[in-house]
PALUMLUM-324749 format. One line per field, with one value per residue (C-alpha): residue number from 1; residue in three letters; x, y, z. Coordinates in nm, 2 decimals, padded with zeros to 4 digits. Layout:
! residues N
seq	c(NUM; ...)
type	c(ALA; ...)
x	c(X; ...)
y	c(Y; ...)
z	c(Z; ...)
END
This chain:
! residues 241
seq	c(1; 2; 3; 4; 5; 6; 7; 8; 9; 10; 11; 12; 13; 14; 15; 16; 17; 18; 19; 20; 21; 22; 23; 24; 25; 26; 27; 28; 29; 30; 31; 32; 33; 34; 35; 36; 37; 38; 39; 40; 41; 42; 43; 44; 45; 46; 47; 48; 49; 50; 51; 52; 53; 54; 55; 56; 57; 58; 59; 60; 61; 62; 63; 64; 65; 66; 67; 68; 69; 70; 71; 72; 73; 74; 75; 76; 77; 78; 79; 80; 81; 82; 83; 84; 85; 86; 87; 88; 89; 90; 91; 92; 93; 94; 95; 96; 97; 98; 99; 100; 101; 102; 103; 104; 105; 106; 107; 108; 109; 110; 111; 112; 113; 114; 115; 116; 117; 118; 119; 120; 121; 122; 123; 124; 125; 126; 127; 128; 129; 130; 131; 132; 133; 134; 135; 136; 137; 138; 139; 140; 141; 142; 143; 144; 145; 146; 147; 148; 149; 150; 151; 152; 153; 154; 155; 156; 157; 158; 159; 160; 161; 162; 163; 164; 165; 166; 167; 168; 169; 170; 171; 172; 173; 174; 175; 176; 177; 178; 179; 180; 181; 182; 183; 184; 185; 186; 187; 188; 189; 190; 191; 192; 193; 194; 195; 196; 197; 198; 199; 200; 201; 202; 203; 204; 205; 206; 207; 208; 209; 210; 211; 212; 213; 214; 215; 216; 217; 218; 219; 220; 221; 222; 223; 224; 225; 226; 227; 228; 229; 230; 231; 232; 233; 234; 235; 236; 237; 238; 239; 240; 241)
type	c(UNK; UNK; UNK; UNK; UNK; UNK; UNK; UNK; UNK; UNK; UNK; UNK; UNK; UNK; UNK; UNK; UNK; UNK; UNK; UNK; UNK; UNK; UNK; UNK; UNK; UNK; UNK; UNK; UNK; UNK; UNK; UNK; UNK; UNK; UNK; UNK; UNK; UNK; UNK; UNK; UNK; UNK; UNK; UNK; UNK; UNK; UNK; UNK; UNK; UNK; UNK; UNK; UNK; UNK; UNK; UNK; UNK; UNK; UNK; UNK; UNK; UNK; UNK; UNK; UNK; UNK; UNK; UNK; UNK; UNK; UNK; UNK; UNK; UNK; UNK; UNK; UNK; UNK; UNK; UNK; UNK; UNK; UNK; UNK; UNK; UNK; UNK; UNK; UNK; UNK; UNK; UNK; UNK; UNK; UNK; UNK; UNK; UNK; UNK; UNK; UNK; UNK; UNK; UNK; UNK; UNK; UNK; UNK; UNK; UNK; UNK; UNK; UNK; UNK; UNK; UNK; UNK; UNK; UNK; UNK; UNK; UNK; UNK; UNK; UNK; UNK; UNK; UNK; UNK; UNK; UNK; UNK; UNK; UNK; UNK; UNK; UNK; UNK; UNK; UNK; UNK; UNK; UNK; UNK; UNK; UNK; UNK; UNK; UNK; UNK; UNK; UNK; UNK; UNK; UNK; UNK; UNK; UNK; UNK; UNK; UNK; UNK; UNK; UNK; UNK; UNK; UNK; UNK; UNK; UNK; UNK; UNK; UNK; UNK; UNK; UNK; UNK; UNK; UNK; UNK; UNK; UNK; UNK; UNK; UNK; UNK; UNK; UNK; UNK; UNK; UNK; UNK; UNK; UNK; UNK; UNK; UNK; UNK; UNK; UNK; UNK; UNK; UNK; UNK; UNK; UNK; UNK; UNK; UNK; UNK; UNK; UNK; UNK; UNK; UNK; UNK; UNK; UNK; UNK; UNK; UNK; UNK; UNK; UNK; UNK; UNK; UNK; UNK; UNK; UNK; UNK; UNK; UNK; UNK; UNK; UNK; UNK; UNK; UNK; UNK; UNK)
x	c(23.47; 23.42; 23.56; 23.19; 23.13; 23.46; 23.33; 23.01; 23.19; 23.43; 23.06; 22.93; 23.20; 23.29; 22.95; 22.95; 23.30; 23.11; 22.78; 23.01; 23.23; 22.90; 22.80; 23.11; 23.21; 23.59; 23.75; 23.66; 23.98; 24.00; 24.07; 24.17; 24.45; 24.64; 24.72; 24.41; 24.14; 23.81; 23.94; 24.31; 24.11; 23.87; 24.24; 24.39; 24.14; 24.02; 24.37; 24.44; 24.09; 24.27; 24.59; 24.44; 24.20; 24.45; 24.60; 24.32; 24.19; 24.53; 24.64; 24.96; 25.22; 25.46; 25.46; 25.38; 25.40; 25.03; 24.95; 24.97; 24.64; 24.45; 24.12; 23.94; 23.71; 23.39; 23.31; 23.52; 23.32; 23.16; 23.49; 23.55; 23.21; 23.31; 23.62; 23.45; 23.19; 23.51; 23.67; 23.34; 23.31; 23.64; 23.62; 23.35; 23.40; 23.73; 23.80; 23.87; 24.19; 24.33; 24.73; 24.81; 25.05; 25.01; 25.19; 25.09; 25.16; 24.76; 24.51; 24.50; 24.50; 24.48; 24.08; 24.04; 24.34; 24.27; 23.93; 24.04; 24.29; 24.03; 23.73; 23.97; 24.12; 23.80; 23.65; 23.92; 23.91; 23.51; 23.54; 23.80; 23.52; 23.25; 23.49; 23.53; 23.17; 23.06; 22.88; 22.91; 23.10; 22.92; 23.11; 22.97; 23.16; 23.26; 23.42; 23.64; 23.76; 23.88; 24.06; 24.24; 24.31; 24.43; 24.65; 24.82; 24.91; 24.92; 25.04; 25.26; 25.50; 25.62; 25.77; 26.02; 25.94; 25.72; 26.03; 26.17; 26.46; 26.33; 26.10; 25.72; 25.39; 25.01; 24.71; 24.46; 24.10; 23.76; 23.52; 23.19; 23.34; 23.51; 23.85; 24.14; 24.52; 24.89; 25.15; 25.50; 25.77; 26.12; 26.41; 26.34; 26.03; 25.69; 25.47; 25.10; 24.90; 24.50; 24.50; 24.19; 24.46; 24.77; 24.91; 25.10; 25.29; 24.97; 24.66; 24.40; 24.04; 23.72; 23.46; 23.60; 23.51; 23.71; 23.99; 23.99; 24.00; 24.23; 24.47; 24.44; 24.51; 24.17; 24.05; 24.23; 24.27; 24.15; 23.97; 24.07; 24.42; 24.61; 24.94; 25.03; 25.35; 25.22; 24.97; 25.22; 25.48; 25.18; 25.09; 25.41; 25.53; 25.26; 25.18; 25.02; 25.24)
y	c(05.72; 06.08; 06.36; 06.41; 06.03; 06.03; 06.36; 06.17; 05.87; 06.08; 06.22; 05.86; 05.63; 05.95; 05.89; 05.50; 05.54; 05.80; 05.60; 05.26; 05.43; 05.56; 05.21; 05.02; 05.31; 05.48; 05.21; 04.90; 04.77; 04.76; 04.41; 04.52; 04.79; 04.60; 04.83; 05.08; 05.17; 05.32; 05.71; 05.62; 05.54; 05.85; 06.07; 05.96; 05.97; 06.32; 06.44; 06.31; 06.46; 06.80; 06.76; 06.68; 06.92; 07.26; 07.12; 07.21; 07.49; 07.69; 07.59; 07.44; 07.36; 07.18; 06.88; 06.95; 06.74; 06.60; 06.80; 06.55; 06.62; 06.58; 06.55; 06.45; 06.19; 06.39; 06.54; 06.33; 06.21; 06.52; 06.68; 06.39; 06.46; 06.87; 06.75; 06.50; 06.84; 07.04; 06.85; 06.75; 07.15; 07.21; 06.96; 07.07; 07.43; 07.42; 07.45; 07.18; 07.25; 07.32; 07.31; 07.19; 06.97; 06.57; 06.28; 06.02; 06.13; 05.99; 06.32; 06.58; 06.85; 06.85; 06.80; 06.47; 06.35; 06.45; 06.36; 06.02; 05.96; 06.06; 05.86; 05.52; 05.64; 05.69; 05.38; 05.15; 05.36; 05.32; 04.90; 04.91; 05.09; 04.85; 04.56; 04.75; 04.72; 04.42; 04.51; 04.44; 04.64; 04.65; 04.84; 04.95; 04.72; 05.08; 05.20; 04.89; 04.87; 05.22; 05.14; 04.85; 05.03; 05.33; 05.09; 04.90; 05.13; 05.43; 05.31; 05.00; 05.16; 05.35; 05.09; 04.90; 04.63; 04.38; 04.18; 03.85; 03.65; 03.66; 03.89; 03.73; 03.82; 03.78; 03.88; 04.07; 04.01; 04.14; 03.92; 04.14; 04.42; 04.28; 04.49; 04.32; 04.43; 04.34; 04.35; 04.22; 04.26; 04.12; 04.28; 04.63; 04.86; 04.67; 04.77; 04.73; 04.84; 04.82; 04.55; 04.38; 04.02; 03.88; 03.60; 03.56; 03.32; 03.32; 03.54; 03.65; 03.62; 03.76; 04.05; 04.38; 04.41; 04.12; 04.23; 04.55; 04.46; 04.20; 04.41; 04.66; 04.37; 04.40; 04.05; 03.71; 03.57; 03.26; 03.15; 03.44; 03.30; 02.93; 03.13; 03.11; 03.28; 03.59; 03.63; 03.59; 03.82; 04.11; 04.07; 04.18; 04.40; 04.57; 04.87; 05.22; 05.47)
z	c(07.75; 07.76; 07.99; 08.12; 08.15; 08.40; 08.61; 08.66; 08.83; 09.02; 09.17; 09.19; 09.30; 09.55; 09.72; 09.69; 09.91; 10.15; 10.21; 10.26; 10.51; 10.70; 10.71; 10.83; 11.08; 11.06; 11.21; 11.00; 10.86; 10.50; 10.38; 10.05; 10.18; 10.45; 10.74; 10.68; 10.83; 10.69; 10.81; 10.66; 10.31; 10.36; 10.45; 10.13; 09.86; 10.02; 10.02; 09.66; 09.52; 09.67; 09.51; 09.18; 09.16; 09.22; 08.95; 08.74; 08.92; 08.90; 08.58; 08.73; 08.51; 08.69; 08.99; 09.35; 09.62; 09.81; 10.11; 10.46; 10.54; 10.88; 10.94; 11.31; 11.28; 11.35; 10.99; 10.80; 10.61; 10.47; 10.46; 10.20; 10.08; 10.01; 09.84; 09.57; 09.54; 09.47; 09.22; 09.04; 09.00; 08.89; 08.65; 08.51; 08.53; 08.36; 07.93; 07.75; 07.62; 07.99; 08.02; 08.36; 08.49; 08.39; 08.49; 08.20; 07.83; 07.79; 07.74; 07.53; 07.79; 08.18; 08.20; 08.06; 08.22; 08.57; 08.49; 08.42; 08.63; 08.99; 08.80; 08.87; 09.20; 09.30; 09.16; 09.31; 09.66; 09.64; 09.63; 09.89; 10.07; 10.01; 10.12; 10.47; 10.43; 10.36; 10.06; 09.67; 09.44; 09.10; 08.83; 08.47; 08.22; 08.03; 08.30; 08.40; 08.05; 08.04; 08.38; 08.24; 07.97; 08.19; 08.38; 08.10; 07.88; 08.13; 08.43; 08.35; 08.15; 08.38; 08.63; 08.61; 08.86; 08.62; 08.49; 08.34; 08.22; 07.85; 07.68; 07.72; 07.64; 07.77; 07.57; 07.86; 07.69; 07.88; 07.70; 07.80; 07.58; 07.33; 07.42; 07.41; 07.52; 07.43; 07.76; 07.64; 07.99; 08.00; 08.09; 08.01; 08.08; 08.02; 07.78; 07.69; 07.40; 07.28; 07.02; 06.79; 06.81; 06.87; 06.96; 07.33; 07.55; 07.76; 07.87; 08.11; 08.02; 08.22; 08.22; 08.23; 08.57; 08.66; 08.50; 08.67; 09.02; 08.95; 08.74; 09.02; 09.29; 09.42; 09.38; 09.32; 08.94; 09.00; 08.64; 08.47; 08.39; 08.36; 08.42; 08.78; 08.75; 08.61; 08.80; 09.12; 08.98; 08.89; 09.22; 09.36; 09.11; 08.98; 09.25; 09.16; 09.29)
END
């Protein structure tokens, strides 16, 4: 995907998350985030779209903690609504070859990364949404794939927690797009990679959609993968932090 093909679902996810939490109400608990109510979801993802975007805006260089925001519940929602505006603009508005502060060795420069990274918070935050709501959660099979990919090679090597005896291996394949990924974890730091092949001691197999809201902990993998194990010890390990 492109930086501007990220921006747009930052914009469109954001206003999925809005119109779902309009129609559920603040304090429909979301199944997906045990704990949380609609407003706690709105809170966060408002408060994140914040954090990232000064990034950007300021040209910051180095780490800085996310403000504790607070919000009452009457204009929460198009306070969250200004925010998604906000970063959507400074996004946009910013050069390409931005230097700003990045947690993931993944981008070239601050734009795509940020731009990336808010398109999947976004995303995810906008099906946890739609499950508060009662309502489907349809995502474009380009997108998913670039938030599996996002997450395995991105996010997974960072933590430590996805571990085993012996050194193993799945093959992660979305067969809509024809991507597939190599995740090897044993006992030290995990690791995944885009691959055309490769053999595995097992896999997980689905659309990229699937994947994503599995990967992400989002849905169950039932029929995506014979490897109960792995699928119980991602579940527990594997947390975006």
């Amino acid at each position: 995907m492109e930086t501007r093909e990220w921006i747009a679902a930052v914009g469109g996810q954001g206003e999925r998350l809005a119109a779902a939490a309009e129609r559920s109400g603040l304090d429909a608990p979301v199944p997906t985030c045990p704990d949380w109510a609609v407003r706690d979801l709105l809170l966060h993802t408002g408060s994140i779209h914040r954090w990232a975007g000064a990034f950007v805006a300021q040209a910051l260089t180095e780490p800085r903690d996310i403000d504790d925001l607070t919000q009452t519940d009457e204009g929460l929602i198009e306070w969250f609504r200004d925010g998604v505006a906000e970063l959507v603009h400074v996004l946009t508005a910013a050069p390409a070859d931005l230097d700003c502060w990045q947690f993931m060795g993944t981008a070239p420069s601050g734009v795509p990364f940020w731009a990336r990274r808010q398109a999947h918070e976004t995303t995810i935050h906008s099906v946890d949404a739609e499950a508060a709501a009662g309502l489907p959660s349809p995502i474009p099979s380009s997108l998913a794939a670039d938030g599996v990919d996002e997450l395995l090679c991105g996010f997974l090597p960072r933590g430590r927690r996805l571990r085993a005896d012996e050194e193993r291996s799945v093959l992660v394949s979305a067969t809509d797009t024809g991507d597939h990924w190599l995740v090897t974890y044993g006992p030290d730091r995990p690791t995944g990679k885009r691959v055309t092949a490769a053999e595995a001691d097992s896999a997980i197999a689905g659309t990229a959609e699937e994947l994503y809201l599995a990967l992400w902990n989002r849905r169950p993998w039932h029929g995506l993968t014979a490897d109960d194990e792995l699928a119980a010890l991602w579940a527990d390990s594997v947390r975006v932090r």
